[in-house]
C-alpha positions as CSV (number, residue, x, y, z in Angstrom):
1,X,14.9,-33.0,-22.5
2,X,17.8,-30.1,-23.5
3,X,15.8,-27.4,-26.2
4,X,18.4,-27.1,-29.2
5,X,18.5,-23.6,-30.2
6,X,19.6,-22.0,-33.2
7,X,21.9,-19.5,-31.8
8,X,23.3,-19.7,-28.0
9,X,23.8,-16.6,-25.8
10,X,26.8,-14.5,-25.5
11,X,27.0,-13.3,-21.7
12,X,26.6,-9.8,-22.6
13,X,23.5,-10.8,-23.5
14,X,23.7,-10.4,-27.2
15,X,23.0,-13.4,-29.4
16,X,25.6,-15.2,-31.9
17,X,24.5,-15.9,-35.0
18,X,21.4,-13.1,-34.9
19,X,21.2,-10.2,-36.9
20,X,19.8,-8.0,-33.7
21,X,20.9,-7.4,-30.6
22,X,18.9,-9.4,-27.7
23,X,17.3,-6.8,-26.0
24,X,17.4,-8.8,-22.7
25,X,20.5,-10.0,-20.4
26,X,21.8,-6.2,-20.0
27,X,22.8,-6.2,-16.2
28,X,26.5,-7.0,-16.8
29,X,27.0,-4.2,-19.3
30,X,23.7,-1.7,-17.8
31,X,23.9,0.0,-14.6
32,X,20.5,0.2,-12.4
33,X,19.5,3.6,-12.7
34,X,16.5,4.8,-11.2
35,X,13.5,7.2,-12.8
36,X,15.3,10.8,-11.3
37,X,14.9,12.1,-7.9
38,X,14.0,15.7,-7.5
39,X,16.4,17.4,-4.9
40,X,15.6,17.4,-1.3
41,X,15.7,20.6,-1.3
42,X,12.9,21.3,-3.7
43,X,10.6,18.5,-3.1
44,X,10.4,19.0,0.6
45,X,8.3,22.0,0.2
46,X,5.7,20.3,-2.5
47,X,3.6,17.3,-2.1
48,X,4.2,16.1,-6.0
49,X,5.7,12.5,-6.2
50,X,9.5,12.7,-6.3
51,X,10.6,10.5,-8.9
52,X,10.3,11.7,-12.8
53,X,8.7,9.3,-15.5
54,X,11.4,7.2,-17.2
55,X,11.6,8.1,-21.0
56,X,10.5,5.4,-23.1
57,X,14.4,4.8,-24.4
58,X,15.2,4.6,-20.8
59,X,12.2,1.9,-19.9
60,X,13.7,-0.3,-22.7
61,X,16.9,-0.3,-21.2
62,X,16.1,-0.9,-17.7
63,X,14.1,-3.6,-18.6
64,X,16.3,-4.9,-20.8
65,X,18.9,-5.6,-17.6
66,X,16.0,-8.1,-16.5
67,X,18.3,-11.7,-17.0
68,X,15.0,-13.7,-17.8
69,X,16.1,-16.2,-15.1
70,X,14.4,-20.0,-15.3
71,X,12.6,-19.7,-11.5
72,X,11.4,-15.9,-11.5
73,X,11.7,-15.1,-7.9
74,X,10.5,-11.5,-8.7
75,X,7.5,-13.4,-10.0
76,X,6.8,-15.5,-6.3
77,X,7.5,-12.9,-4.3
78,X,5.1,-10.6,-5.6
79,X,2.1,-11.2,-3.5
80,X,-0.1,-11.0,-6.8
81,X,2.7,-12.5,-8.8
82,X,2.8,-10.5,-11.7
83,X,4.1,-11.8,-14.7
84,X,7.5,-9.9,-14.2
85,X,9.8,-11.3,-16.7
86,X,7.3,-11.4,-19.4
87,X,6.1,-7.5,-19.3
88,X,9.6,-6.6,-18.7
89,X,10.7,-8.8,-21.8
90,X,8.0,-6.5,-23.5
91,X,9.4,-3.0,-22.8
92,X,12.4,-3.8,-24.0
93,X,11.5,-4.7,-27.2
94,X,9.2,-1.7,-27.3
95,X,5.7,-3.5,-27.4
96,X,4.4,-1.6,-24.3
97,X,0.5,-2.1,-24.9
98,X,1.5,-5.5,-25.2
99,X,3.0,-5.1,-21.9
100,X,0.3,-3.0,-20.1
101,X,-2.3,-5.4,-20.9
102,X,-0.2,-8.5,-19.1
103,X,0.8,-6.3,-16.1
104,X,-3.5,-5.9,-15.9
105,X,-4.5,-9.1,-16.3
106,X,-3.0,-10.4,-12.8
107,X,-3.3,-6.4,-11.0
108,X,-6.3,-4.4,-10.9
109,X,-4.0,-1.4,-9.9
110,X,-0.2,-1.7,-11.4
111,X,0.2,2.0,-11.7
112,X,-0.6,2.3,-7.9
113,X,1.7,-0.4,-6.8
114,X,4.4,0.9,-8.5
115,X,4.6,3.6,-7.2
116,X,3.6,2.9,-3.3
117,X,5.0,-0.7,-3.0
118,X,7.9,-1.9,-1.3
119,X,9.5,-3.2,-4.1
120,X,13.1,-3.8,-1.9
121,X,11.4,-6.1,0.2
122,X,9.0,-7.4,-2.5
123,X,9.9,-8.4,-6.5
124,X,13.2,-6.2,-5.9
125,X,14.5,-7.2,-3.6
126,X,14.6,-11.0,-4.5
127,X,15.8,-10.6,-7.7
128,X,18.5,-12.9,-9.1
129,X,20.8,-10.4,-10.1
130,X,20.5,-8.0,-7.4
131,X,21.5,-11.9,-5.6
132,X,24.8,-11.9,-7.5
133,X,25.7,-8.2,-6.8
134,X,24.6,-6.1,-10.1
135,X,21.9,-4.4,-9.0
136,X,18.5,-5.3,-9.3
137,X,16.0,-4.3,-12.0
138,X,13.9,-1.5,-11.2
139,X,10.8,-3.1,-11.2
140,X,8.6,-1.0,-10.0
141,X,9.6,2.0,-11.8
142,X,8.8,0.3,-15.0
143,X,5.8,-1.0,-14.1
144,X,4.8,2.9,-12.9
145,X,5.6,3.8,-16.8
146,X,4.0,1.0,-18.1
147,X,0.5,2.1,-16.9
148,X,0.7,5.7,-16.6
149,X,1.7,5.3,-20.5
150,X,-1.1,3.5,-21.1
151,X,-3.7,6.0,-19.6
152,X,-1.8,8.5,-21.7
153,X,-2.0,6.8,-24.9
154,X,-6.2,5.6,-23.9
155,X,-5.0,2.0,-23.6
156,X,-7.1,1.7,-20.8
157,X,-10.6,0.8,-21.9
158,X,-13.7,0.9,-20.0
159,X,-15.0,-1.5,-17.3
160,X,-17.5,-3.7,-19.7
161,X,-19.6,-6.4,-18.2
162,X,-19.6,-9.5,-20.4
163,X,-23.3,-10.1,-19.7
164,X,-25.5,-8.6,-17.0
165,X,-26.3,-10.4,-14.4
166,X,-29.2,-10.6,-11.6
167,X,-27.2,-11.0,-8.4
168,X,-25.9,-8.4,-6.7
169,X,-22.9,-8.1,-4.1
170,X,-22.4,-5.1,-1.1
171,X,-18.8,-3.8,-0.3
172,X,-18.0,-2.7,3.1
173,X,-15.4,-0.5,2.6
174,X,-13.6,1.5,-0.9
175,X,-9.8,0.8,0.0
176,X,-7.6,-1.3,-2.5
177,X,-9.3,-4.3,-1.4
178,X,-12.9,-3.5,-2.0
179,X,-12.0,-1.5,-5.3
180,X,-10.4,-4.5,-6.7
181,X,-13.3,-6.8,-6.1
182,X,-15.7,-4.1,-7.3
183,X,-13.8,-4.7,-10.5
184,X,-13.6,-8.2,-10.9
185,X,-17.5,-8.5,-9.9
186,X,-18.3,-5.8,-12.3
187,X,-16.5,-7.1,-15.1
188,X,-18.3,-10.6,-14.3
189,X,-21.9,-8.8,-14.9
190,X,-22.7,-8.6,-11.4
191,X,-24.2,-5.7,-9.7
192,X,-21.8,-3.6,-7.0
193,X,-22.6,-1.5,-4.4
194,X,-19.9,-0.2,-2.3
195,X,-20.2,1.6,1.0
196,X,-17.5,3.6,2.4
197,X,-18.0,6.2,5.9
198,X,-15.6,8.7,4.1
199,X,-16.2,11.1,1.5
200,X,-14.3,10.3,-0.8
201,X,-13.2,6.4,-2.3
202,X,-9.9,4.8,-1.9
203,X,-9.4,3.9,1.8
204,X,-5.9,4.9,2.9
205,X,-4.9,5.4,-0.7
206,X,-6.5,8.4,-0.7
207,X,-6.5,9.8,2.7
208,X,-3.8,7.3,4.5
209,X,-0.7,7.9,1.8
210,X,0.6,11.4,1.4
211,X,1.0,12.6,-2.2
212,X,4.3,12.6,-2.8
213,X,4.2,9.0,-2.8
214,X,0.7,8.9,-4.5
215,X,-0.8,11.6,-6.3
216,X,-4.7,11.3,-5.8
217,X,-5.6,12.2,-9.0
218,X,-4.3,8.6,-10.0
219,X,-6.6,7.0,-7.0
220,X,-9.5,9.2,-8.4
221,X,-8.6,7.9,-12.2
222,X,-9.7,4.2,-10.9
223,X,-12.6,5.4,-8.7
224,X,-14.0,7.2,-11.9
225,X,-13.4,4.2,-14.0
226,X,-15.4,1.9,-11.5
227,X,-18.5,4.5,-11.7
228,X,-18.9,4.6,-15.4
229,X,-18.5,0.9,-15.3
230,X,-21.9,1.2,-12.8
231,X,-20.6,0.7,-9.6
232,X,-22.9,2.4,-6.8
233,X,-20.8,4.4,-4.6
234,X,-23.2,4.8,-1.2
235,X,-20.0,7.6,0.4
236,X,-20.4,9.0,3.9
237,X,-22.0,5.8,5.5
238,X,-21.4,4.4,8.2
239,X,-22.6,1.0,8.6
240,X,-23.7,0.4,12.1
241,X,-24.9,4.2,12.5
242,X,-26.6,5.5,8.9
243,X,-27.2,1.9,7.9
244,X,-27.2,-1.8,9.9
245,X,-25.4,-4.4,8.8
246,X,-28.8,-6.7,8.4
247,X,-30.1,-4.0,5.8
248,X,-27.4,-3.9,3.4
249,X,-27.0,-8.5,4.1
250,X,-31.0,-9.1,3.5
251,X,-30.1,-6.7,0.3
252,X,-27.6,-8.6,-1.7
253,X,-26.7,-11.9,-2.5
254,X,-23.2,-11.5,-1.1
255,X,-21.1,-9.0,1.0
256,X,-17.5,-8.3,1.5
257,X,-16.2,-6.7,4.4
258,X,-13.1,-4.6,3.4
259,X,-13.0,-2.2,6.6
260,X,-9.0,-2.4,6.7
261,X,-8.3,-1.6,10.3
262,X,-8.7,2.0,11.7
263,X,-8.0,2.1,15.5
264,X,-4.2,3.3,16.6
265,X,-2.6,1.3,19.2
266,X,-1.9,4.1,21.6
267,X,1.0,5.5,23.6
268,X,1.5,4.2,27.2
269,X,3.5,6.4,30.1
270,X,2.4,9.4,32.0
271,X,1.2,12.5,29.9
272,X,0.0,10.6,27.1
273,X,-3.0,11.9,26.8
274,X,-1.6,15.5,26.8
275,X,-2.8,18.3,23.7
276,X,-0.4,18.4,20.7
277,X,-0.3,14.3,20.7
278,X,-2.2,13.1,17.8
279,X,-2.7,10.0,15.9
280,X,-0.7,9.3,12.8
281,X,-4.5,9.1,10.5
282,X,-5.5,11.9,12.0
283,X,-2.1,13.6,10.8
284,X,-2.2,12.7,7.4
285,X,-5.9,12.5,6.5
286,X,-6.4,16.2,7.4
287,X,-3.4,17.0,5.7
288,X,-4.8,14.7,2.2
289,X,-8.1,16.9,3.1
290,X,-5.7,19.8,2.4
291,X,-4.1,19.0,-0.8
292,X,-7.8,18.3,-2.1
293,X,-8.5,22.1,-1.0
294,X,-10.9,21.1,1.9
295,X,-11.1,23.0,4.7
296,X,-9.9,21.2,7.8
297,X,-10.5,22.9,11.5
298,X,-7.9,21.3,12.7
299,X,-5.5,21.8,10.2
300,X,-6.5,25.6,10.4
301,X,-5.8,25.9,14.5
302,X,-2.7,24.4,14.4
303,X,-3.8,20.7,16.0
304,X,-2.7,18.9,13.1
305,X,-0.3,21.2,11.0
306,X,3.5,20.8,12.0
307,X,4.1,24.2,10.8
308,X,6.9,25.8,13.0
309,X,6.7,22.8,15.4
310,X,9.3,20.7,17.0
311,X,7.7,16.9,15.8
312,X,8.5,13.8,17.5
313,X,7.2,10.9,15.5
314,X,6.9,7.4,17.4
315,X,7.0,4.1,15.2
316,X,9.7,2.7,12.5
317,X,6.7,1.7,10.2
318,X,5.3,3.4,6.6
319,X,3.0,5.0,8.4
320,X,5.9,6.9,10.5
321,X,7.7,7.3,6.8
322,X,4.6,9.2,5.4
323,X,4.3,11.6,9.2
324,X,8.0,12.2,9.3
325,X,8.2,13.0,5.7
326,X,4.4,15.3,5.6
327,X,5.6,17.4,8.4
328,X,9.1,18.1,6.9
329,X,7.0,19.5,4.0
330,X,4.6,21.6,6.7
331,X,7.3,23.4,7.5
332,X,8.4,22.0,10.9
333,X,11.5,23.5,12.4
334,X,12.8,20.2,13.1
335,X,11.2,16.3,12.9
336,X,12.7,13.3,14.9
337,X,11.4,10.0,14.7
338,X,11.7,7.4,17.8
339,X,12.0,3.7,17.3
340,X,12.6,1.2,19.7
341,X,15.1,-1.1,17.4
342,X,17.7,-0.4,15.4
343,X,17.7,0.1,11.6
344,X,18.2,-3.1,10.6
345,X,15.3,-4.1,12.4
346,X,12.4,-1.2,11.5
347,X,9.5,-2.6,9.7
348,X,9.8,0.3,7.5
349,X,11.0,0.3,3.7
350,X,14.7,1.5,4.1
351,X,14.2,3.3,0.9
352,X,11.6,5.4,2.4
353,X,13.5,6.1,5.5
354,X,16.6,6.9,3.1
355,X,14.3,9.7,1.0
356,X,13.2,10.9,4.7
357,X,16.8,11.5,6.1
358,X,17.6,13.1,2.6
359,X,14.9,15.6,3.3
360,X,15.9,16.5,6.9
361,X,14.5,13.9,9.1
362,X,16.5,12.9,12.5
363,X,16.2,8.7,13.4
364,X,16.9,8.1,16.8
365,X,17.4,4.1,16.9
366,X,17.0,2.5,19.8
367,X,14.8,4.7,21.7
368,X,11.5,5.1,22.7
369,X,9.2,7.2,25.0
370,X,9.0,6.9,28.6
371,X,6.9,9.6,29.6
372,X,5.3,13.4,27.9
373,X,5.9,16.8,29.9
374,X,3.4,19.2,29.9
375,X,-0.4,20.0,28.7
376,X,0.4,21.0,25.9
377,X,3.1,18.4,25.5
378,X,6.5,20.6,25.6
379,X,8.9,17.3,26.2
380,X,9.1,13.9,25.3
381,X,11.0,11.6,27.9
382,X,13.0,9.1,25.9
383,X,14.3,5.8,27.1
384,X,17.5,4.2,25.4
385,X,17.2,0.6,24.2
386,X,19.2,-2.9,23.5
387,X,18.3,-5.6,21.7
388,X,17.7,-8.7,24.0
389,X,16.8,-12.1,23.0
390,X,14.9,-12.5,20.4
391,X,10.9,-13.1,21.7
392,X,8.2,-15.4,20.2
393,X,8.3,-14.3,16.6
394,X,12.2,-14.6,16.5
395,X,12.7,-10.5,16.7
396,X,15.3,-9.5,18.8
397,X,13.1,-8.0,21.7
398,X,14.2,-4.0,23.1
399,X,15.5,-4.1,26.4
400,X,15.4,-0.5,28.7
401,X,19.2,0.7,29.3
402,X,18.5,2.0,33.0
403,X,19.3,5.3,33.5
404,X,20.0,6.2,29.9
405,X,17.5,8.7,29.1
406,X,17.0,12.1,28.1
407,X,14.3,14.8,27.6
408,X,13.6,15.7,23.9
409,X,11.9,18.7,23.2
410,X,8.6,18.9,21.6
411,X,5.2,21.0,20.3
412,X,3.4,17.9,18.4
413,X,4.1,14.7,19.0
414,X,2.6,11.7,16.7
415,X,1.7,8.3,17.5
416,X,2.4,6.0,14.5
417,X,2.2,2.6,16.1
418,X,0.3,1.1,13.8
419,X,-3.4,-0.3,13.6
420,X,-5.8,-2.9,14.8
421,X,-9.2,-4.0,14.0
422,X,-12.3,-2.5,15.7
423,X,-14.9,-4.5,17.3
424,X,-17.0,-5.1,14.1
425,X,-19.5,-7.7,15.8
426,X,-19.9,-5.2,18.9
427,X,-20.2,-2.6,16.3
428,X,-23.0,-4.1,13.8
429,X,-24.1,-6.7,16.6
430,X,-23.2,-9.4,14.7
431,X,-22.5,-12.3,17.1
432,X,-22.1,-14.6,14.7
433,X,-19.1,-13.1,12.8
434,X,-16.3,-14.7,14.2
435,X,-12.9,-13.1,14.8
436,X,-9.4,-13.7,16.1
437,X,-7.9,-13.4,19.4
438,X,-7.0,-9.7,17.5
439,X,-9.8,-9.1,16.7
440,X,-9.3,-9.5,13.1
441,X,-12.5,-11.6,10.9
442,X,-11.8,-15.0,10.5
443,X,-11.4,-15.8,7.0
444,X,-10.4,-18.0,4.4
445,X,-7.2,-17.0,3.1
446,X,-7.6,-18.3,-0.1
447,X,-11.2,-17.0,-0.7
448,X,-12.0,-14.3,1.7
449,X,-15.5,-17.0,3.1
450,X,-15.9,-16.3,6.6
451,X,-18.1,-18.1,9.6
452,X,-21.4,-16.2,7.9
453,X,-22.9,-17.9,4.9
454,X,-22.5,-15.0,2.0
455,X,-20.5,-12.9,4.0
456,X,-16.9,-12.7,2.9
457,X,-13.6,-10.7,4.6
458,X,-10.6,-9.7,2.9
459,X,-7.6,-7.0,3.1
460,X,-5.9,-5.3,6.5
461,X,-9.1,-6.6,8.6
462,X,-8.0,-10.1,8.0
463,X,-4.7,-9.6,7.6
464,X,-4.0,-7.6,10.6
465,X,-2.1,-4.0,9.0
466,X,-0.4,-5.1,5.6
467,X,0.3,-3.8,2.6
468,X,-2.1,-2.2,-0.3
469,X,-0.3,-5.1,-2.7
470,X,-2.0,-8.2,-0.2
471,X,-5.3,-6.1,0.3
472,X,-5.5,-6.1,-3.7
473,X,-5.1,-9.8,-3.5
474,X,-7.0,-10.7,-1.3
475,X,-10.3,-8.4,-3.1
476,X,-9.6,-10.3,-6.2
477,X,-9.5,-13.9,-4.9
478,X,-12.6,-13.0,-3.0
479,X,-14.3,-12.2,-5.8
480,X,-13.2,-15.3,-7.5
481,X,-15.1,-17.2,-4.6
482,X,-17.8,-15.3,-5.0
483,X,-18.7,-15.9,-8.7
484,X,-17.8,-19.4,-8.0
485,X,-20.3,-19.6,-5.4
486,X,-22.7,-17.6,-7.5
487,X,-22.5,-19.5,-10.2
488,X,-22.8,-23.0,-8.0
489,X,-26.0,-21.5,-6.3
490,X,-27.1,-20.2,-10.1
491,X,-27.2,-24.0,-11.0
492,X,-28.8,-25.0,-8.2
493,X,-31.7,-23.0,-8.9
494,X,-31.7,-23.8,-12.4
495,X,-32.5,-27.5,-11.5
């Protein structure tokens, strides 16, 4: 059935027959412009985040290029799928609590995903008219000013239950997963304790992504909101060593396990195991530790601080984005990265690989490590690649060029090859949790239930390594089964 309207749209995006302007449909006549970037040269000796804070004329405007398009692919190919159009549609006409409290009602953390996202492979980068060649809508800048305007102005209101409840639920872990389902569970009434083996909350968020892509003070804002909302932070416990798994699952009526995954996949070749090669978390937590004014041993000897050091990165990933771009700021004399396929081909956000290069960093495509030279490592050996046939999941596999190597020098060399799951059943000798063939928990996708009855799983120890967006996800549907489930077994008693 056609929807007769009393004025049709010019395709400037201004209506005929209106008395205002439309504020929406701008791309054709607005150029995508970004929040500013501080210079290279200044922001690669600070950990501050390098983009500025839109001004709230320039919000409106951005947003206003959004072209409100019938099928929002933005929208389905945001893993929480945000209502983009809508809180977009918002800004631009200037009702920004308005859009605050729609950007919240579908993600527990918006300011943190727009800043850390990958928005180009994400909501950005499927955006119609990025599709037809104008640029896409900066979505996840807005979003950033969105919320951060919103804690400015005390939008954000606290955490309150709508009735207490007697149940309680345990949280293995305080990374974006767990956090979010703390939340939801909180706001439902129930009681949440969350257990986390590091100091501090926030899993990689906090000691995983440097600052100048996330400032901690705006991971600590949401841990602080949790608190006075009465979740129990049990920090520094380790569950298999201060605490067994069967203590904290006889003392609640549910748990989630929201590890993520810690363990590095390591370096093969001769020399591997040489001094001055480190793990990419190692690398970056102790340098998080510093910017939090800890004092790190490590950091202080020179084991994992790339000051005046010849750095050879290994991986293509965000994790060998954040080492390549923390030990620029450390004051490395030089910092190469090594990746075994080309560009086109890195899992990496090209955006954060384009900020790394502005900054100083060297990308040597097609290359990877053959073998490390001396103890302390003084040399990496580096082995030139081709893409061959693509292999099982449809990558073009790297192929050894023989005899195309060379020798590149280095004084710290770190392994970012990304992550896999510990043994959690060897771990908390749980026989009965069931994992994959990775070693990941077997889980529902769609609630987080796994082979133990009360026991849930959700985030990067599901997943395998993902992103903070699906780990958000995944805590919130979880706890969407769980209240379900508490609710079912609620009536059951009842009877």
């Amino acid at each position: 059935m056609l929807c007769h309207m009393p004025y049709t749209w010019c395709f400037n995006g201004e209506r005929r027959g209106a008395v205002s302007k439309q504020p929406m449909l701008k791309f054709v006549t607005v150029e995508r412009v970004m929040p500013d970037k501080r210079a290279a040269e200044s922001r690669n000796k600070d950990f501050h985040e390098i983009y500025a804070e839109y001004a709230d004329a320039k919000a409106r405007e951005q947003a206003g290029r959004c072209s409100q398009c019938g099928v929002p692919y933005c929208q389905s190919h945001c893993p929480l799928h945000n209502n983009i159009p809508d809180w977009l549609r918002l800004t631009a006409e200037g009702r920004l609590r308005e859009a605050y409290e729609l950007s919240q009602e579908t993600n527990t953390f918006p300011e943190i995903c727009g800043r850390i996202c990958p928005q180009d492979r994400l909501c950005e980068g499927n955006c119609v008219i990025e599709m037809s060649g104008h640029g896409t809508v900066t979505i996840g800048a807005v979003e950033k000013y969105i919320t951060d305007t919103a804690w400015e102005e005390g939008w954000v209101e606290a955490i309150m239950p709508r009735q207490e409840r007697p149940e309680s639920v345990g949280i293995i872990g305080a990374g974006p997963g767990g956090l979010a389902a703390a939340d939801i569970l909180r706001r439902e009434g129930v009681k949440v304790t969350v257990y986390d083996r590091y100091d501090r909350g926030g899993g990689l968020m906090t000691y995983g992504i440097p600052g100048f892509k996330l400032e901690k003070d705006v991971v600590m804002r949401r841990m602080d909101q949790l608190a006075q909302a009465g979740v129990e932070f049990r920090l520094n416990c380790d569950i298999g060593q201060d605490l067994s798994f069967e203590e904290i699952h006889s003392k609640h009526n549910a748990l989630l396990i929201a590890t993520g995954v810690y363990k590095s996949r390591d370096l093969p070749g001769p020399g591997a195991g040489a001094q001055g090669i480190v793990r990419a978390i190692d690398y970056l937590t102790a340098s998080n530790r510093i910017g939090f004014g800890d004092i790190v041993p490590e950091f202080e000897s020179g084991e994992l601080n790339a000051a005046g050091k010849r750095v050879v990165v290994v991986g293509g990933g965000d994790t060998a984005m954040d080492c390549v771009r923390t030990a620029v700021r450390q004051g490395a004399t030089s910092v190469k990265c090594l990746y075994r396929r080309d560009r086109d081909n890195m899992p990496g956000s090209q955006r954060e690989v384009a900020n790394a290069e502005e900054e100083g960093v060297v990308f040597e495509w097609l290359s990877a490590p053959k073998s490390f030279m001396g103890d302390p490592v003084s040399a990496v050996r580096v082995q030139q690649m081709r893409l061959g046939p693509p292999d099982a999941t449809g990558r073009r596999a790297p192929e050894e060029i023989e005899g195309a190597e060379h020798d590149e020098p280095a004084d710290l060399v770190i392994k970012a090859l990304g992550f896999e799951a510990e043994d959690l059943p060897a771990l908390w000798n749980q026989k009965d949790l069931e994992v994959t063939r990775w070693g990941t928990i077997k889980a529902e996708f769609t609630s987080g239930r796994t082979s133990m009855p009360g026991v849930y799983a959700v985030g990067d120890i599901v997943r395998g390594a993902s992103l903070v967006v699906w780990a958000i996800r995944d805590g919130r549907d979880a706890a969407a089964a769980m209240m379900d489930d508490l609710n079912a077994a609620q009536s059951v008693a009842a009877q």
